[in-house]
Every structure is written in structure tokens, then in C-alpha cells.
N, C-alpha and C positions, 0 to 999 in steps of 0.2 A: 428740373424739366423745363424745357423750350416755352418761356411765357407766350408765346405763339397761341398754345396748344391749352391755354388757360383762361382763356374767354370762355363768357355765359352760352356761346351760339358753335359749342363743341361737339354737335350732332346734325344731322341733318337726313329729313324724310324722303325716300325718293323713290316714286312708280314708275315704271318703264313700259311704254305701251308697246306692248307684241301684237301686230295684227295682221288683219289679210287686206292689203291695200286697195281699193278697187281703183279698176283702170281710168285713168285722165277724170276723175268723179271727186272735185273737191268739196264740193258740199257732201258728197255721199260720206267722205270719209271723216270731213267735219264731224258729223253729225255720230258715227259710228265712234271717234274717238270720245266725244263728249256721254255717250250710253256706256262706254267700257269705264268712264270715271267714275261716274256717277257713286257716291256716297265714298269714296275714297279723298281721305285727308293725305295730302304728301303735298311737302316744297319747294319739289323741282320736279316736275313732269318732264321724261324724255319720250321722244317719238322717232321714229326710222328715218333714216334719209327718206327725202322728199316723201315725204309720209299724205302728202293731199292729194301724189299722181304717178307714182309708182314710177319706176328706174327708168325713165322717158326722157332723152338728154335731143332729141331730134325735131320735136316739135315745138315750133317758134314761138306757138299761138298759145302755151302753157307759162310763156314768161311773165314776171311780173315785176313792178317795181318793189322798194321797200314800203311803198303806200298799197298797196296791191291787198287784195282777200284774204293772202296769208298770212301778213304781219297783222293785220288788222283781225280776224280771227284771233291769233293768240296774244295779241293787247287786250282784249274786251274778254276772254275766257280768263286770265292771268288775274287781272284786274277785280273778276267776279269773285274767285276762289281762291283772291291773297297770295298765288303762293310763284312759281316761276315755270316757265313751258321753254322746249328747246325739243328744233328740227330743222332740216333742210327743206330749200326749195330754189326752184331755177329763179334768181333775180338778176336783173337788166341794171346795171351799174355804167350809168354815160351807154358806149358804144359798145360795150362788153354781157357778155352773162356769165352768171358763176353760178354753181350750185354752192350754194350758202348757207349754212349754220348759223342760226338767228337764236339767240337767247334773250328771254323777256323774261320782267318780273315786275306783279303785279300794274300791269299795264305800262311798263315804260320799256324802252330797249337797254338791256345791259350792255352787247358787244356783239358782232358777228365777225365769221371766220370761213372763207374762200377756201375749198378743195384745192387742194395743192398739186396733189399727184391723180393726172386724169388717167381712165382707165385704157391705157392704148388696146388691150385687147376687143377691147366691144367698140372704139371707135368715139368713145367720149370727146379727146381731146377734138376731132372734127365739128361739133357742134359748142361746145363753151371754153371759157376762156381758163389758163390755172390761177388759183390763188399764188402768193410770193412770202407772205407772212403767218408768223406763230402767235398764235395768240391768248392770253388768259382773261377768263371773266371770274367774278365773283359773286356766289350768289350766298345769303348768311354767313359770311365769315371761311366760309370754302373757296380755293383758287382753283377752277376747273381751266383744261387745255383741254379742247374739241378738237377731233379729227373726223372725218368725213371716209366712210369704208376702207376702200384702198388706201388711205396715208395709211393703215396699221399697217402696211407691210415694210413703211420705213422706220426704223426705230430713232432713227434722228428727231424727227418730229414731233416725236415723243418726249424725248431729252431732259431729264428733269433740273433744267438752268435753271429754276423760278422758284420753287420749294412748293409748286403746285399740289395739293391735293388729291386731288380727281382729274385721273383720265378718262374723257367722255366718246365713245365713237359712235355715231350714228351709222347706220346701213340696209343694203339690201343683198346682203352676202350670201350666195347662192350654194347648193348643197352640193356641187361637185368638188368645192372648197372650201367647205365646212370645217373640216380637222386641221386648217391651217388657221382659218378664225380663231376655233378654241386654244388653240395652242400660242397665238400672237397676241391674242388678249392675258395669257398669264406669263408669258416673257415681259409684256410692258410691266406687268405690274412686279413682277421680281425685279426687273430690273432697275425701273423708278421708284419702289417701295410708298407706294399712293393706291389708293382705291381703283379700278379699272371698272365701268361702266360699259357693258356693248348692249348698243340695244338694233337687232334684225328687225325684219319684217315674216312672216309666214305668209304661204299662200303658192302658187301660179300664178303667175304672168309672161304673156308672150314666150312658153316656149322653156319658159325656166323655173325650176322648183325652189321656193326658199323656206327652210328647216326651224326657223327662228335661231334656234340657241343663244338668248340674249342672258346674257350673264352679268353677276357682278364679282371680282376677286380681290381679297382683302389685301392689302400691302406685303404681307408675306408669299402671297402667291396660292393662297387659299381659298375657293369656287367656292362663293357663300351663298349663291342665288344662279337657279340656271332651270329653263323651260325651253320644253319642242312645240307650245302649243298656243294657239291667240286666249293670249291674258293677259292683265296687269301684272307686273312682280315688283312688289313693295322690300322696301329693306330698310332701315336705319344705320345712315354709318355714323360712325363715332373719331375725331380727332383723335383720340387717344391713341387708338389701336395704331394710327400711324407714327407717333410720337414713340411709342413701345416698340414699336419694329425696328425703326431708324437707332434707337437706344441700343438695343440687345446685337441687329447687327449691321454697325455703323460702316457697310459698305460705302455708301456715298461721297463720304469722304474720302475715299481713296481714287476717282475718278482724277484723270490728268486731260480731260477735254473740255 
């Protein structure tokens, strides 16, 4: 077996917070994610795209820096509870803003990752700027690649060059396009034979329903975690099971890109 897959840190805990985001209300939602933790051990905390102000790419005065409420919020909550937090939020980079995927753990920044592909149909690309780069973090011994909603619908992005782990997407994936979600999050994971992570939002806002279905799929393409409704969903992944998959069927290696 892949001595990779033989270290002491071949598990890892992880909550995914499903919620109903309130509008432009960063303390509100602060405060509502830190009540849906509460007594829950896991770590690596995911939360929704821009999980402090809900799918709002238009208003200028939500921006912030990496010094800003939100990175600072999940330094001091990471930091408290040992363990690692990750979500999007509009940050002002120089002349630029990105929605950005910020990974922390226990109070320090691991790595963050710019939206690549803006959503032209709503009009994204008019308000921020795209990311250009792929990125991996590492949080105990797991190599996570973050994608930001819409990159699931490129699978390049995806691409398992790096012998990454976990694929992570945050979102606010709305229910008239719901069954292309669930179906995009277990082609990644067929395809790159890695854990798939999605974590939605629920609720209304402006006009649009989101359904949650935050799920998690094991390496083989098997739904091991999946909710329509605002809650935690805990799960423990295990190295192994991805070391077993890749073993039994060593597609991977037949790749020519």
C-alpha cells in the first residue's frame, strides 16, 4: 500500500454547515453558525459560499479585506475550538475583488482560492473579478482542492494532477438546478476517485429557492452523507477507503492528460 495512506492522521472529522443565510447580516449569521456548532467536535468546519451575506456580488460596501470581520471571525472561532473553518467571502485584493475561499486552521491562514469561472448568467462577472489559479491546501495530513459553486461545472478544475484528497465546493446552488449539482458532485468524485464535499446554503433570498442538498461521496461514487434541511452533517473520512478504490480500480493511471 501507498506509504502516503500510512500515517497516524488517516482520518479526518468534518461538519458541514447547511443554513438559511440571512441577508447582508454578518453578525447575524456569525452568531447563528457559532449556535448550530455548539457541542459538535469536528476538524474541518465547511460553510456555504459567502455564508456572512448570502449570493450578493453587487454591493460594494460588503467588501472586505483579508483583515476584514470575516477572516477575523474565523481566526478567533478556529483558534478557540482547535480544529479548521472554510468559506467564501467578497475580498478586495489591491484594485480587484474576488469571491474567495479562505481556509484557516486553528487561528492561522492555510491558503485561499479565487472563483474562477464567474457566473455569466446572473451577471457576476459584472461586479468581481475571476480567479486564474488551482489550488491545494492541507488540513491534518488531507490535500483539499476548493472550488467555489459554478467551477463544478468545469471538470478541468477538478483534475486530479496533485493526488489531492478531497474535493471541496462551497455554494449557493439554487433548486431550479439542483439535479445537476447532485449529479456533478458524483462525476467528480468517480472521476477523480477522492472524497467530494458540497456544502449548499437553504433558505430564500431575493427571489430564489436553495434546497441545500449538501452532500458528501465516497471515492467510488457512493452518497454517504446527504440533507434537504438547515443542519450540521458530520461524517468521518477515512484515507483508506481512497487508497482501496485507486487499488481495486486503478483507472488513474490510464489518464493521457
Amino acid at each position: 500500500m501507498n506509504q502516503r495512506y500510512l500515517c497516524p492522521m488517516s482520518k479526518l472529522a468534518v461538519s458541514i454547515v447547511q443554513f438559511n443565510i440571512t441577508w447582508k447580516e454578518k453578525q447575524t449569521n456569525f452568531s447563528r453558525i457559532e449556535e448550530m456548532l455548539h457541542g459538535i467536535d469536528a476538524e474541518l468546519i465547511v460553510l456555504p459560499e459567502l455564508f456572512q451575506i448570502g449570493f450578493c456580488t453587487d454591493d460594494m460596501s460588503l467588501v472586505e479585506t483579508m483583515e476584514g470581520p470575516t477572516v477575523s471571525w474565523m481566526c478567533t472561532y478556529s483558534k478557540t475550538h482547535k480544529n479548521a473553518i472554510c468559506g467564501s467571502f467578497l475580498c478586495q485584493d489591491n484594485d480587484l475583488v474576488f469571491n474567495r475561499f479562505i481556509l484557516v486552521s486553528e487561528g492561522e491562514i492555510v491558503g485561499h482560492y479565487d472563483k474562477t469561472h464567474l457566473f455569466g448568467l446572473g451577471g457576476e462577472q459584472e461586479h468581481i473579478s475571476a480567479g486564474s489559479n488551482k489550488v491545494d491546501m492541507v488540513v491534518k495530513g488531507f490535500k483539499i482542492r476548493p472550488l467555489i459553486c459554478y467551477d463544478l461545472r468545469f471538470a478541468y478544475t477538478s483534475f486530479n494532477d496533485t493526488e489531492y484528497d478531497i474535493l471541496l465546493n462551497v455554494a449557493n446552488w439554487p433548486s431550479q438546478r439542483i439535479a445537476h449539482w447532485d449529479t456533478l458532485l458524483q462525476a467528480r468524485a468517480i472521476e477523480n476517485q477522492v472524497f467530494v464535499l458540497g456544502c449548499n446554503r437553504v433558505g430564500e433570498q431575493d427571489g430564489h429557492f436553495y434546497p441545500g442538498h449538501s452532500s458528501v461521496y465516497a471515492p467510488e461514487g457512493l452518497q454517504v452523507a446527504h440533507s434537504v434541511k438547515e443542519e450540521v452533517i458530520s461524517i468521518t473520512l477515512d484515507k483508506r477507503q481512497i487508497e482501496e478504490t485507486r487499488t481495486k480500480l486503478p483507472f488513474l493511471q490510464d489518464r493521457r492528460m
